[in-house]
N, C-alpha and C positions, 0 to 999 in steps of 0.2 A: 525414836530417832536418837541416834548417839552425838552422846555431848560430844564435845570441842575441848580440848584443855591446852588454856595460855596463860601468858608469862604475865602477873599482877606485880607493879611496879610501883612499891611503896600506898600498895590498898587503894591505889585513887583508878583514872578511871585511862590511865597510858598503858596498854596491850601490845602484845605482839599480835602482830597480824600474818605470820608465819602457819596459822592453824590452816589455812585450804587457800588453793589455789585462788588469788583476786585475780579474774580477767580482767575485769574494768577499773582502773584508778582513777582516773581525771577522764573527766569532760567539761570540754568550751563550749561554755552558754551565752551568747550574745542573745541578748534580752528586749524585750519587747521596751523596754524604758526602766528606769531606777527604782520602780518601787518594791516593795518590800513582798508583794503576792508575784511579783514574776522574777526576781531578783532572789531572795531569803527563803522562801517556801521550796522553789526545788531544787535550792542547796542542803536543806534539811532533809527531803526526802531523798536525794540520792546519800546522803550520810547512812541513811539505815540500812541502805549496803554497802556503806564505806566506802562511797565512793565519794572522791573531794570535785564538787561541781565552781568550775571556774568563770569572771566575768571576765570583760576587759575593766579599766579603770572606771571606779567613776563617775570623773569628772567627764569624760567620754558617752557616757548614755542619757546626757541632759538632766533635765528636771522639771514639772510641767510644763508647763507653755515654752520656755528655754530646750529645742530639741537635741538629739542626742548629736555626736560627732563622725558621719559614715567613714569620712574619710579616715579621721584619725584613729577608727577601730579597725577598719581594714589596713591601715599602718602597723599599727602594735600591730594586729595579727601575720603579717609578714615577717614582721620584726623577731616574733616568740616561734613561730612555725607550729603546724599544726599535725607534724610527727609526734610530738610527745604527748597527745589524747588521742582515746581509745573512741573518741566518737567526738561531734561537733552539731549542739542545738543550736538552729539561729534565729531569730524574727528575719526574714526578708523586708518587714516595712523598716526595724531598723536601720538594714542596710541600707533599703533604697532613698527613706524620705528622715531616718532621724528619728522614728521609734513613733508608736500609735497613736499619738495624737499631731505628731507631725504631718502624719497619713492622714488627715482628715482637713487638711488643709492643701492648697496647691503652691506652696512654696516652691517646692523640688517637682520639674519638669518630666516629662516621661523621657527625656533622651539624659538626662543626669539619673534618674532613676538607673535605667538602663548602661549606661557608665559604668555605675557604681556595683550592681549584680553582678557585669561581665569580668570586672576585677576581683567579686567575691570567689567566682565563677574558677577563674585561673589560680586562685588562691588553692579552693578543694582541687585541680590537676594538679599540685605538688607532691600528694600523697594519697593514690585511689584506695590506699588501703584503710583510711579513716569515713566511716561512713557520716554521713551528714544527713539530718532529721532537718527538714525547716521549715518553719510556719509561716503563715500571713492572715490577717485577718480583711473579711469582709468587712465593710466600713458602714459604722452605727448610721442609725436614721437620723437620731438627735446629735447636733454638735458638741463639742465639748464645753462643761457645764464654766463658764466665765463671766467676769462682770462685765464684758462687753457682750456676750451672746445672748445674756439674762432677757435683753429687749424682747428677744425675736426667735430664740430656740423653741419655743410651745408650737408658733407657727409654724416655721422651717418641720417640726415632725410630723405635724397633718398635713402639710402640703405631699410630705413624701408619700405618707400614708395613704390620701384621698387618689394620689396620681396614679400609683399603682393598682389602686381599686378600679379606676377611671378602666384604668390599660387593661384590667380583667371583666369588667362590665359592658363600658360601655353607653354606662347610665348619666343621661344628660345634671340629674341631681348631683352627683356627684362629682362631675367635671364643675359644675357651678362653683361647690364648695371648694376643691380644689384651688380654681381661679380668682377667689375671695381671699383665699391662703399668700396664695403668691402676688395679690397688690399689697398687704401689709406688709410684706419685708423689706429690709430696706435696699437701697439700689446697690445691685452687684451681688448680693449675699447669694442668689437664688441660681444664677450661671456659673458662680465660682463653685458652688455646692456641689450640680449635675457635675459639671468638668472637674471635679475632683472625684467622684469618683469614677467615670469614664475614666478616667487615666488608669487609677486603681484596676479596674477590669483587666485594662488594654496591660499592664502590669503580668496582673494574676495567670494571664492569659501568654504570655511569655513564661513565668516561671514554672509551667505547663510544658510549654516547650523544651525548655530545661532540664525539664526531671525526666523527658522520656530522650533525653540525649544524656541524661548519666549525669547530671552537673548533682542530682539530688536523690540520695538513696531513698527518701520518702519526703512525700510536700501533704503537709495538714493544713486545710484554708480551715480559719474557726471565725464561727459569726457570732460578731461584734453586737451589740443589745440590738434587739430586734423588736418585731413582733408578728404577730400571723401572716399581714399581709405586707409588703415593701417594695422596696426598691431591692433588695437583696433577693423577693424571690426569682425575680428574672435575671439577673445576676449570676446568683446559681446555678443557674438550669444552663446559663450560657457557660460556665465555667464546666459544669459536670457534663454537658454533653462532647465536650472537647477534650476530657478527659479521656471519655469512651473512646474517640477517635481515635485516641493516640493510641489507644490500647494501654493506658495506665492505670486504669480504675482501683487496682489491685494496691497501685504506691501512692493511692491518693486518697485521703481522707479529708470528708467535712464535716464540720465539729460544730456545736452550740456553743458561746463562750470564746473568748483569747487570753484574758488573763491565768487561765490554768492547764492553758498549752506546752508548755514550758514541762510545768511536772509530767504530764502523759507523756512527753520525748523523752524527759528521763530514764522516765520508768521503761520504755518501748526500747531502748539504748544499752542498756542494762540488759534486759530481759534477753533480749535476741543476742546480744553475747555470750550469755553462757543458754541458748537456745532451750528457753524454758518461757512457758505461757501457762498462767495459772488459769486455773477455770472457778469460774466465781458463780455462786446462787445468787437469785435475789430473791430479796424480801420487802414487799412496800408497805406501807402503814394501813391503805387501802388499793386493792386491784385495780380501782375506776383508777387511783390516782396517778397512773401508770399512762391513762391515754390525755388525759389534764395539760396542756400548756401553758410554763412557767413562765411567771414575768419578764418579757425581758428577752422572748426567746420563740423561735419560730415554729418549731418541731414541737412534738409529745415528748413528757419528761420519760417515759419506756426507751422512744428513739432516740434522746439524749442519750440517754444511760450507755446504750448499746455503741452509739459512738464514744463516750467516754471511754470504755470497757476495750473497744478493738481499739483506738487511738493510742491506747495506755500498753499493749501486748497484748492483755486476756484476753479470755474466752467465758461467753453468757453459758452458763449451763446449767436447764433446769432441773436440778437434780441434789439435794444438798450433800444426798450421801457419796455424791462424786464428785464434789468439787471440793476445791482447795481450802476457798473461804464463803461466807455468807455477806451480801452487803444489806443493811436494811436502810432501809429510802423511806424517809419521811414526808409524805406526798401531802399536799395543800387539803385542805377540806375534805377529811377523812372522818369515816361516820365514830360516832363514840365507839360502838360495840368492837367496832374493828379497829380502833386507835389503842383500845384497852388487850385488845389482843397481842396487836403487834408490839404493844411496851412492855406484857408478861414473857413473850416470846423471846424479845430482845434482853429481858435482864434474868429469864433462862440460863441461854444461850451462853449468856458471859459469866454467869455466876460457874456454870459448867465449864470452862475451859473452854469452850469450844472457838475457834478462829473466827473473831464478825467484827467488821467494819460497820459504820454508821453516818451514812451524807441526812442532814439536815436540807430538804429543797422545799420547808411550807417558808418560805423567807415574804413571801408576800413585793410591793414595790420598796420596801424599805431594806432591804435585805440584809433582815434580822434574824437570829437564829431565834427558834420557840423553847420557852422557860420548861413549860411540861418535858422536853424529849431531855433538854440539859440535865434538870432535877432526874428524868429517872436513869440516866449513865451517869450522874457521881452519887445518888444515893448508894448509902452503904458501903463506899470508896470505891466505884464499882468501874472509874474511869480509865486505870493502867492495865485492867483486863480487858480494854478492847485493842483490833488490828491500826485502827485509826479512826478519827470523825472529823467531818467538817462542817461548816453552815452559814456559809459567807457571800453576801452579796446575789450569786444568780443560783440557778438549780444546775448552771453546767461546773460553775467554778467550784461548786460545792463537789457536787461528782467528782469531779476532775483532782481534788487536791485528795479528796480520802484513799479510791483507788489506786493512784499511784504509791503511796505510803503503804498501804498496805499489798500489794505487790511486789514491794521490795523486801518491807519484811520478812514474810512469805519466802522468798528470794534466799534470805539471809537464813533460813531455816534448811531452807532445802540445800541450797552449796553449800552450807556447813562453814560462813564466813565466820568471825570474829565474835564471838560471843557476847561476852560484855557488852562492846562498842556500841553493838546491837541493840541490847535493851535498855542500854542510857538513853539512846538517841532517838528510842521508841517514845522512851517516856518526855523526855524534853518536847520532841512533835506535838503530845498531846495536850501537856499542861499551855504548850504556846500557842494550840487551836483553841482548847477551852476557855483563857482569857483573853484570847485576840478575837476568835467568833463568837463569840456569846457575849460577854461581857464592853470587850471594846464597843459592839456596833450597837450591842440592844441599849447599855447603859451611858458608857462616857460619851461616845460619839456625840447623843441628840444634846447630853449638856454644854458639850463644847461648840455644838452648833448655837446655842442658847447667847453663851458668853459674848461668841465671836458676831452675831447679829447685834448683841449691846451696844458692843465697841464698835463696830462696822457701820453703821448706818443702817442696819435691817442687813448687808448683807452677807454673804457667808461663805460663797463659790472660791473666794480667794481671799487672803490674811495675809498681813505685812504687819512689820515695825513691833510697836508696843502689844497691838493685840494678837499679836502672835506669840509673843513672849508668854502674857499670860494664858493663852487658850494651850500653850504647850506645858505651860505651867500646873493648871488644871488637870490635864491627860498624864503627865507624870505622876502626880500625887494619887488620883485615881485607880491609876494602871498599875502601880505600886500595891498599894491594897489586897485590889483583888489576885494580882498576881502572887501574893503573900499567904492571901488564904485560901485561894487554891493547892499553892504548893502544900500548905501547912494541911488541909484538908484530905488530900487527894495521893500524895507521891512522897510526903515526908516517910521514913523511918521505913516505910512499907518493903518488904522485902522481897527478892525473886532469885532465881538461880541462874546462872552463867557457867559454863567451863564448868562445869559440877561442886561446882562451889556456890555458898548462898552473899548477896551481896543487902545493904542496906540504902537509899537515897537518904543523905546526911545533911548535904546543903543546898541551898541556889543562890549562887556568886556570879558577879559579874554582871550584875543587871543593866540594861541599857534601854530608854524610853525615850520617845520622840515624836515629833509630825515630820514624818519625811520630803513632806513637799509644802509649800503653803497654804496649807486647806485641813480641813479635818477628816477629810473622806476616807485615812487609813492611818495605822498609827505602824510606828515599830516597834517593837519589842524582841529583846536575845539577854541571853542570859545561860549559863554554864549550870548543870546539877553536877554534883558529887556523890561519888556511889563507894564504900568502903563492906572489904570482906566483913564477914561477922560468923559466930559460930552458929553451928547447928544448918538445918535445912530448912527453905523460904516458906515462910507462912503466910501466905495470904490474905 
């Protein structure tokens, strides 16, 4: 492939971007809520093709239990107009209820819901020629995790559980257990539940409408933590067969996961403007693990995959000598002989230059990334040679956040974008998955849940005052650390080529740590590298 050559501005890491035609600059991302995995993450990934991904304010997208602002976002959005982006991701639950855990409440009405769409709605007719990607999510079985729901969440999820079993059975043992379920909770929990999501359908089932009257150039419903059997799967089946009807099948996808909806729109926004679909191999730790259902999630991790993969732009292609890049999928309970293969395979692979991504999906209910797959992508500094990794939380968010990064990149190869800009940004994604997935969730997380049960009373679902001072205290010093000897381990000095010239990673400034919301369930982290020319050509 032929290098690029741009304008280096005093060795640091300001380019021109004059090297090939940028379709895409800016897209408006109205976000599923404030946090750092649907907010930060696919601003990072649309960066690796330079492209600047936009929110509204904010103080506008809430903060846990505090939901987001529909109106005042569809304000500012009138306000800023929606001519100057090249494409427009939205959560619909945003809009309609105030972002995903507002959605799981019935605060917001189905005729305010609907309000508030109809004027999103008029918004995209200002300018048909910005296409609009927008998700919503099926709503979890279990409420959201709170010191007031702590009572009676464990029940409220077998009741869903058993009931849907009931509705597929028919077995009197099971309606019993069911009915056991639903006299422990307490008065009201159990009608506001149903009617909450009944509205959601009756919703989903309009934004269906919608998109086959043009309001939405594509609608992805992703399901919310599941499990085999729910409330979601009749749900579905009502959603997807109405889809058929309309004859939309083709502009509607549904997806395992929502918090990494967000990056697949990116990456699918991006892609389909400069009309390019990479075709991706896979590769899994074990074949069985392929038909295995991850925690948390209703499908096989294979038919995850495959909805991450089309959700995102690509294409499955079994074939490695045809495809663009390789992903390798680390599948839960994978036999040795074949876990030892596919970790020889994998640090092959990268050793050789060859293009491979790496989702992390044996996360277990803890949704931790595993030590073994970490140690073997940074032995022998072996982590800035991959397309991307992740291994966070579900086996769809994981899929979901690696593909689209490496997609882009990909992207950034093939149109022949900005050189540098590229492999700064490459490397920043990866040092910030490596101690944000592995490190934040496997290590500081369970201490900070430690801390904050000390100080709390036993409990942990939410933090305030004093010991949120300290448990933020704790994850800063921590997350420092490791964030230190990562970099210092992995992306220091390490050098690579750009614009035909060789550059070195020199610093990381700018560091910024936090708990984004009052809890410890995710942490933030940003932070800037510095990349400086040097002589000679990159060594590896």
């Amino acid at each position: 492939m032929k290098r690029l050559l741009g304008a280096l501005c005093l060795g640091l890491l300001t380019i021109s971007c004059a090297q090939a035609q940028q379709k895409v600059k800016r897209i408006l991302l109205i976000p599923v809520d404030s946090r750092p995995a649907v907010t930060q993450f696919p601003e990072m990934i649309g960066d690796l093709a330079g492209v600047e991904v936009v929110t509204p304010p904010s103080h506008l997208l809430g903060e846990f239990l505090q939901p987001g602002n529909p109106s005042g976002i569809l304000n500012w959005l009138k306000s800023t107009g929606i001519e100057q982006y090249d494409a427009v991701v939205a959560s619909a639950d945003m809009i309609a209820y105030g972002g995903l855990i507002a959605s799981r409440v019935d605060r917001s009405s189905y005729n305010l819901a609907m309000i508030r769409l109809r004027d999103f709605w008029k918004i995209r007719k200002t300018d048909h020629h910005v296409p609009f990607y927008v998700f919503t999510a099926q709503m979890r079985i279990a409420p959201t995790a709170t010191d007031e729901s702590v009572a009676y969440r464990r029940d409220l999820y077998y009741w869903a559980v058993t009931d849907a079993k009931y509705r597929l059975n028919g077995d009197p043992t099971t309606k019993y257990s069911r009915d056991q379920y639903a006299k422990s909770l307490p008065e009201g929990v159990l009608d506001r539940y149903v009617q909450t999501r009944q509205r959601n359908v009756e919703i989903q089932l309009e934004l269906l409408k919608m998109t086959y009257h043009g309001a939405f150039t594509h609608l992805t419903i992703g399901q919310d933590d599941t499990a085999p059997i729910g409330p979601h799967s009749f749900e579905g089946k009502t959603l997807a067969d109405r889809a058929a009807e309309l004859k939309i099948s083709d502009r509607v996808q549904f997806c395992s996961g929502i918090d990494q909806i967000a990056n697949l729109l990116v990456s699918r926004s991006i892609l389909n403007a400069y009309n390019f679909s990479p075709d991706i191999d896979l590769r899994y730790a074990d074949t069985d693990g392929a038909n295995k259902v991850a925690a948390y999630e209703s499908k096989t991790i294979g038919e995850s995959l495959y909805d991450q993969i089309t959700t995102s732009g690509g294409n499955v292609k079994h074939a490695p000598e045809l495809s663009d890049y390789t992903i390798f999928v680390n599948t839960p309970d994978s036999s040795p002989r074949a876990y030892d293969d596919f970790i020889q395979d994998l640090q092959a692979k990268a050793d050789s230059g060859a293009p491979i991504a790496v989702a992390d999906v044996d996360l277990g209910w803890t949704g931790t990334a595993t030590s073994e797959l970490y140690l073997a992508i940074t032995t022998e500094k072996r982590a800035p040679k991959l397309l991307s990794y992740a291994g966070w939380n579900t086996a769809g968010n994981s899929m979901g956040t690696t593909i689209p990064a490496a997609n882009l990149y990909f992207l950034g190869r093939q149109a022949k974008l900005p050189t540098l800009h590229r492999e700064v940004a490459l490397r920043k994604f990866l040092l910030h998955r490596l101690v944000n997935d592995y490190y934040y969730h496997r290590h500081v997380r369970p201490e900070a849940y430690e801390l904050i049960e000390k100080l709390n009373n036993g409990k942990r679902d939410e933090v305030y005052g004093d010991a949120l001072m300290q448990a933020t205290a704790l994850v800063r010093k921590d997350m420092r650390k490791y964030l230190d000897d990562v970099f210092d381990n992995q992306f220091l000095g390490r050098a690579f080529e750009a614009d035909g010239k060789t550059y070195r990673i020199t610093s990381l400034e700018n560091v910024e740590i936090s708990l984004p919301w009052p809890r410890a369930f995710e942490v933030y982290i940003n932070f800037d590298l510095t990349a400086k020319e040097v002589e000679g050509r990159a060594n590896q």
